[in-house]
C-alpha positions as CSV (number, residue, x, y, z in Angstrom):
1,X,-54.6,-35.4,-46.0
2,X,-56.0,-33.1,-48.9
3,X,-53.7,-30.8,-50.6
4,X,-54.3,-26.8,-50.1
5,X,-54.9,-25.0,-51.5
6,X,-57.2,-26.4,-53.9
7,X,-56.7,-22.8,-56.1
8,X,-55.1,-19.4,-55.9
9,X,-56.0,-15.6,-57.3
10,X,-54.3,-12.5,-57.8
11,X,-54.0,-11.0,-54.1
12,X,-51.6,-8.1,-55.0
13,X,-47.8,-8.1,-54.4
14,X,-45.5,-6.3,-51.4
15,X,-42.8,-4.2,-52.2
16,X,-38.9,-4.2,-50.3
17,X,-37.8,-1.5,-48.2
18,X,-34.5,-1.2,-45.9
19,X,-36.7,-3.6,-43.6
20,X,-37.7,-6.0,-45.6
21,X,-41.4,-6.7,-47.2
22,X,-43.3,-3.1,-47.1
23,X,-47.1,-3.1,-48.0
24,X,-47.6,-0.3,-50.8
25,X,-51.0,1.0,-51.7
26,X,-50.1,0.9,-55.5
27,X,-49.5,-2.8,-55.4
28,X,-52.6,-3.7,-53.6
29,X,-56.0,-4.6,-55.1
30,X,-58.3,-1.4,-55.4
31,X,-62.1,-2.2,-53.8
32,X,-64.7,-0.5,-52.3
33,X,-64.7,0.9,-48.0
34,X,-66.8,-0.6,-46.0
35,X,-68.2,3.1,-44.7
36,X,-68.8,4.8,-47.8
37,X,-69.3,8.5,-46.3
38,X,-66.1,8.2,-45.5
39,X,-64.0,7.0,-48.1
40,X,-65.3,5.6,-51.7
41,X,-62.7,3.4,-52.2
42,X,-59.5,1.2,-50.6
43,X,-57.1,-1.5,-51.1
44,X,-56.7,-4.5,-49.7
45,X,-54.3,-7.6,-50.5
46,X,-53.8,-11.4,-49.9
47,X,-55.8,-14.0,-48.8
48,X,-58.3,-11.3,-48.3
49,X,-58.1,-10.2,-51.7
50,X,-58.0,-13.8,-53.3
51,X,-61.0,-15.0,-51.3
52,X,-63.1,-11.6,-52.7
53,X,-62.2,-12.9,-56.4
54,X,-62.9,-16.8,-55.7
55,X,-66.1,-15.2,-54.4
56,X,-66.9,-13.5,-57.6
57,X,-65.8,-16.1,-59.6
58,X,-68.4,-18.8,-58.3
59,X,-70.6,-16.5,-58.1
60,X,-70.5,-15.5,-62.2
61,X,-70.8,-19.0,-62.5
62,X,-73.8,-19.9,-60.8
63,X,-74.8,-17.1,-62.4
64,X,-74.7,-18.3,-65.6
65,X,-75.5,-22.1,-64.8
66,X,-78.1,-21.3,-61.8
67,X,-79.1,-25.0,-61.6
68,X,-76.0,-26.5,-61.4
69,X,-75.0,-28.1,-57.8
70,X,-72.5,-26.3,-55.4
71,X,-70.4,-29.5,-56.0
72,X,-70.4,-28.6,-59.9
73,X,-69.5,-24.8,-59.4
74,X,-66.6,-25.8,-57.3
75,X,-65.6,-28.7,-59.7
76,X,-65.7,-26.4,-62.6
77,X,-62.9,-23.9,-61.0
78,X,-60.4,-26.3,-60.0
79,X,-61.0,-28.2,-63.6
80,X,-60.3,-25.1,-65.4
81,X,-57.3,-24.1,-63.4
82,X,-53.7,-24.5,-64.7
83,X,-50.6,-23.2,-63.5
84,X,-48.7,-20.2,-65.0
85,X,-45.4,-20.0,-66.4
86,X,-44.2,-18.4,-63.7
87,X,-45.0,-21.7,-61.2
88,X,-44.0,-23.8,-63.2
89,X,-40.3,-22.2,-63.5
90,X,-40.7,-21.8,-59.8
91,X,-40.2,-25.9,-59.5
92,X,-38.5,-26.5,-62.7
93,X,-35.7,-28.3,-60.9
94,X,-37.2,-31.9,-60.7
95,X,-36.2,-34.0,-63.3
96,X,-39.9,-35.5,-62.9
97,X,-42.9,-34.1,-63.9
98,X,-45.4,-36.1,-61.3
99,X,-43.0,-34.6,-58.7
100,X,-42.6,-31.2,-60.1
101,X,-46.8,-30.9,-59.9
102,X,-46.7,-32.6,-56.6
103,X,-44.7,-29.8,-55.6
104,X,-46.2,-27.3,-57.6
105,X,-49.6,-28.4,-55.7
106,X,-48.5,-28.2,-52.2
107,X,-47.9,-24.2,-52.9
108,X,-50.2,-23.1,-55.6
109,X,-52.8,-25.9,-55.9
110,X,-54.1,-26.3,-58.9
111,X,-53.1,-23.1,-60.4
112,X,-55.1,-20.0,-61.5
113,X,-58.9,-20.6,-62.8
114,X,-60.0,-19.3,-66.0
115,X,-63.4,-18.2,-66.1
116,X,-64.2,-18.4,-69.9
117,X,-62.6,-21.8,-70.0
118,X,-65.1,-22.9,-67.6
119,X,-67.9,-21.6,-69.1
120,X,-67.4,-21.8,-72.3
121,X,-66.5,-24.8,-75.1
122,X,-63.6,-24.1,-78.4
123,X,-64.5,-26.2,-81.0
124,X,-61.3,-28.2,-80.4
125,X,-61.7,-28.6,-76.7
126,X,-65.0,-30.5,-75.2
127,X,-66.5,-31.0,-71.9
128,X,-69.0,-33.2,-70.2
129,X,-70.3,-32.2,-66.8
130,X,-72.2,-35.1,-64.8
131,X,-74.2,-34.5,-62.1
132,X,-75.1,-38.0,-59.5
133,X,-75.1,-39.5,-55.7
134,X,-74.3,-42.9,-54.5
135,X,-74.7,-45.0,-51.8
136,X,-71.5,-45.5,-50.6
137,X,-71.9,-48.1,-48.2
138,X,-74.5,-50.6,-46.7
139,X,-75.5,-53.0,-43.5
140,X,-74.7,-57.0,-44.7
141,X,-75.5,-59.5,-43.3
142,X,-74.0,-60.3,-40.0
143,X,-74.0,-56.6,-39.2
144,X,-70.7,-55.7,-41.5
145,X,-70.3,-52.2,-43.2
146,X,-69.1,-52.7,-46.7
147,X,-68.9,-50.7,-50.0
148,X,-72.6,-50.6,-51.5
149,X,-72.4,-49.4,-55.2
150,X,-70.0,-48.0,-58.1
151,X,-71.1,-46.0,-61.2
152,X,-69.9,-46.4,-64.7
153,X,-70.0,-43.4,-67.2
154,X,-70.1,-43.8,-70.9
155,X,-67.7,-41.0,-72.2
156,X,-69.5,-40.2,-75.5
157,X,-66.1,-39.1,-77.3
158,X,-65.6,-38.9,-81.0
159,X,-64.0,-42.3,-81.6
160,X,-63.8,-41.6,-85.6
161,X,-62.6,-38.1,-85.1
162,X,-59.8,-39.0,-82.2
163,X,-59.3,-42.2,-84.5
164,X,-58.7,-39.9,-87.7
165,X,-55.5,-38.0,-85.6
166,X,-54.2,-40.8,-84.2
167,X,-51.0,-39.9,-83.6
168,X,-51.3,-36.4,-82.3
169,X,-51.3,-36.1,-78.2
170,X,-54.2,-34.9,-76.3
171,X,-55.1,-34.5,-73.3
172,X,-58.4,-35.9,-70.6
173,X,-58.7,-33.6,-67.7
174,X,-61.0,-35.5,-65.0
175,X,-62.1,-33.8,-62.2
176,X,-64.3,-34.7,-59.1
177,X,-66.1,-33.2,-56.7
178,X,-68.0,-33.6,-53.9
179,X,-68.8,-32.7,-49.8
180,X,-67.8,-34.6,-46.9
181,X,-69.5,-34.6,-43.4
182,X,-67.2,-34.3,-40.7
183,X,-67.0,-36.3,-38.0
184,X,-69.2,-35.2,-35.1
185,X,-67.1,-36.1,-32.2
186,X,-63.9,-33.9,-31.1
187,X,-62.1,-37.3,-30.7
188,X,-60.8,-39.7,-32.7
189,X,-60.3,-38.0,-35.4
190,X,-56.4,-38.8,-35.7
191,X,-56.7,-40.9,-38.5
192,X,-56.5,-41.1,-42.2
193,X,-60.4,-42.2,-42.4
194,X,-61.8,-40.5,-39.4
195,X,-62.5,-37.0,-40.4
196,X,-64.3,-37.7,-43.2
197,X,-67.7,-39.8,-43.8
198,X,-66.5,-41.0,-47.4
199,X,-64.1,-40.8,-50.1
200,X,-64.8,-41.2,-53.4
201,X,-62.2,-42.0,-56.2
202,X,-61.9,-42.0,-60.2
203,X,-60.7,-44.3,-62.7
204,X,-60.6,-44.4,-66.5
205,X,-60.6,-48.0,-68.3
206,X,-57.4,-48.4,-70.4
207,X,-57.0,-48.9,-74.2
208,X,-56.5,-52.6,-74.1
209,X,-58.7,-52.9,-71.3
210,X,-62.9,-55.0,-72.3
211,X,-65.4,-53.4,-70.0
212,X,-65.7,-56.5,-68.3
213,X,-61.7,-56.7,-67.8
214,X,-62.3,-52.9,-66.6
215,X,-65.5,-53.6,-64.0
216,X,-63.5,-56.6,-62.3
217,X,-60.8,-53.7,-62.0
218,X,-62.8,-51.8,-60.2
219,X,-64.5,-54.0,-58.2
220,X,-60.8,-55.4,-57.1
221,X,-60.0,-51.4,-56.5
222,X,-63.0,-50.7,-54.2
223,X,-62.4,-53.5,-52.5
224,X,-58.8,-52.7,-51.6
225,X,-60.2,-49.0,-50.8
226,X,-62.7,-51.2,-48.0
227,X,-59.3,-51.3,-45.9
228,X,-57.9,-47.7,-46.6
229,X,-55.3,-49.2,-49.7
230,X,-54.3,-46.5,-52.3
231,X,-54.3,-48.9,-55.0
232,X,-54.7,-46.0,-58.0
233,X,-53.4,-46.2,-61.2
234,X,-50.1,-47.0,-62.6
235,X,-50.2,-45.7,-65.7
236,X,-47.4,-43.3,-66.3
237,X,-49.6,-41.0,-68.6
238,X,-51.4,-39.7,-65.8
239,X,-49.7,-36.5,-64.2
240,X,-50.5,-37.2,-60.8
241,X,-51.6,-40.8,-60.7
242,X,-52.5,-42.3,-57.0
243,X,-51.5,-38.9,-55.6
244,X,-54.9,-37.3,-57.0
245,X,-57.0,-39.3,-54.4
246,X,-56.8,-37.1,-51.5
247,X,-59.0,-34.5,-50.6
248,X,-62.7,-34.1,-51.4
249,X,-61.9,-32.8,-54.6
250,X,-59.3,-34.9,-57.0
251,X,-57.8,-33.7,-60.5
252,X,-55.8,-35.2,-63.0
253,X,-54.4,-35.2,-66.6
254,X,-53.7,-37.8,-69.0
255,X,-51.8,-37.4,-71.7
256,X,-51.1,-39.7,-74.9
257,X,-52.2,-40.0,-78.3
258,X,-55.5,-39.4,-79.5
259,X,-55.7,-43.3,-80.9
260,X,-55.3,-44.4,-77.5
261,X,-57.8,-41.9,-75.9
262,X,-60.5,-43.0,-78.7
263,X,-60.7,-46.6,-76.4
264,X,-61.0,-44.9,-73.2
265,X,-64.6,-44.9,-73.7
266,X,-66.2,-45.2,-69.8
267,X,-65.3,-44.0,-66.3
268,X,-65.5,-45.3,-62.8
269,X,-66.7,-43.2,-59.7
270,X,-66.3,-45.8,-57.0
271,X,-66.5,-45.2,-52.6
272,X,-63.2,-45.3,-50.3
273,X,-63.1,-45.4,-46.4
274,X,-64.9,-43.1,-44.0
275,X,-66.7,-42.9,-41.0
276,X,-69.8,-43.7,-42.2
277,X,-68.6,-46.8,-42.7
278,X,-66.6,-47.2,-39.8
279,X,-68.8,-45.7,-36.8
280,X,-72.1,-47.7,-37.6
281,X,-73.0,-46.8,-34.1
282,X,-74.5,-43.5,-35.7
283,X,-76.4,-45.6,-38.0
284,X,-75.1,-43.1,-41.6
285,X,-74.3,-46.4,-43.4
286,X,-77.6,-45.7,-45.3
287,X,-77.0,-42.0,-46.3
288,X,-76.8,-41.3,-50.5
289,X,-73.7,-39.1,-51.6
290,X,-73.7,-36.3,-54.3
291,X,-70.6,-35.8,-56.7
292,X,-70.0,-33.7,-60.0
293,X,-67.7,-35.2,-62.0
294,X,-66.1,-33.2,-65.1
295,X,-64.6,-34.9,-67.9
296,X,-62.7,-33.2,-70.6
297,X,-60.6,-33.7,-73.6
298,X,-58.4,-30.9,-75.5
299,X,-56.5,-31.6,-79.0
300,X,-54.3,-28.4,-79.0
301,X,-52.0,-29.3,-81.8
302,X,-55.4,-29.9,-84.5
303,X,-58.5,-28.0,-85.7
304,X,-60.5,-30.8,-84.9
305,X,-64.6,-29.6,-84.0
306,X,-65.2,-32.0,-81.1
307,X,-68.2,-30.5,-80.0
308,X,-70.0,-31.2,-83.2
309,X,-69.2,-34.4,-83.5
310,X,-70.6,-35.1,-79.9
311,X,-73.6,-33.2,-81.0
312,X,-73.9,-35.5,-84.3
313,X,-73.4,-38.6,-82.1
314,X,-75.5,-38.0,-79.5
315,X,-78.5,-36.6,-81.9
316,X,-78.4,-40.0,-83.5
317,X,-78.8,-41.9,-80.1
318,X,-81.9,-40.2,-79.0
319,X,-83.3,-40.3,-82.7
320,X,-82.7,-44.3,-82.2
321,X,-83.8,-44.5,-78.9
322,X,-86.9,-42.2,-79.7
């Protein structure tokens, strides 16, 4: 089951009476009446409030990236949302921190978006925003539904630079995104891989991990996730670990030193269960999925110009490949 909500926005505050909770105008969000000649203006609060804003806040987006894919708009507000001081004292209690953001997500999600974050790059922070579909699944022979195809990314990270701080912590933010089709019938949709048509899940290759060491991963991974197995990572640098793969939208931080993130050079986007697969009756096996996928690193600690190193690196590739 996918953990809401996936965000949250300022949708005013209530105020206490002799009662109890007492709506007040002045603590309300100020916006316009729906019948002008009678009134210019009005307040309104809560989920009605915080839907307006998430409305507004896509929409400046697409404004400003008009070509990127619904999937990408989305991705791009969860990955720059973080949680406030104010949640994170609010389940400060655990003595773990995978379970205090487990908690923290069931309530908040993943916190409060930041619009200039997701539009914009500081020179010590980077991001990389790509834009695909797969094939989840295929016919085999003998009739059987099985996983068709998995994509590896080359993360084009600046190995001398994160090489050069070694031992100061960073952090990789991954995010992905992407639209399931429900299942058409009103029944049988009980299950953990009924409802939706495909899953897709995330994986990063590890320092002391060879490509081929990391593809053999996968391959074992997607395989498990053939039969509904949660397999995910068990590294405990990642804040949320196999908990991130539920949903249609998954999000997670690692954090270690910058040595180690300079050899965590590719990522996996790999198909899990879904209907598509399972009700081959309706003949969807065949059908090509989208996904955005967001990738980025932050060295908070160091003035460190990421983005120009990128910018050098991948200059020189197209210079070679020209």
């Amino acid at each position: 089951m996918p953990l809401k909500p996936d965000l949250v926005f300022e949708g005013g505050n209530v105020g206490l009476d002799s009662v109890g909770c007492a709506g007040i105008p002045s603590l309300k969000l100020l916006t316009t009446h729906n019948t002008p000649l009678d009134r210019l203006f009005t307040t309104f609060e809560a989920t009605s409030a915080a839907t307006a804003l998430a409305s507004r806040f896509a929409a400046e987006l697409r404004a400003e990236y008009p070509d990127l894919w619904p999937e990408t708009i989305r991705a791009l507000m969860v990955h720059s949302a973080d949680w406030t001081d104010a949640m994170c004292q609010q389940f400060a209690q655990k003595s773990k921190a995978r379970q205090r953001a487990l908690d923290r997500l069931r309530c908040v999600g993943f916190g409060l978006p930041d619009l200039e974050r997701s539009m914009w790059s500081a020179s010590n922070t980077l991001a990389l925003i790509v834009e695909d579909e797969l094939q989840p699944f295929k016919k085999r022979a003998g009739g059987r539904i099985g996983s068709r195809e998995m994509h590896l990314h080359d993360l084009p990270w600046p190995k001398s630079a994160l090489q050069q701080i070694g031992d100061i912590d960073v952090e990789l933010t991954v995010t992905l995104s992407y639209f399931i089709e429900p299942n058409p019938s009103s029944r049988n949709v009980a299950g953990k891989y009924s409802y939706a048509s495909h899953q897709l899940r995330f994986d990063v290759k590890r320092p002391l991990e060879s490509l081929e060491d990391f593809r053999r991963r996968i391959n074992r991974e997607a395989r498990d996730a053939e039969h509904g197995a949660v397999n995910g990572p068990s590294e405990p640098d990642w804040l949320l670990g196999r908990e991130r793969h539920r949903g249609s939208i998954h999000k997670d931080i690692w954090m270690g030193k910058a040595a180690a993130l300079a050899e965590r050079g590719q990522i996996a986007v790999y198909p899990a269960m879904g209907w598509w697969r399972t009700r081959k009756v309706l003949q969807r096996y065949d059908k090509k999925a989208r996904y955005a996928l967001v990738v980025s690193i932050r060295a908070p600690e160091v003035d460190v110009d990421l983005y120009n190193e990128v910018l050098t690196q991948v200059s020189v590739q197209q210079a070679v490949e020209t």
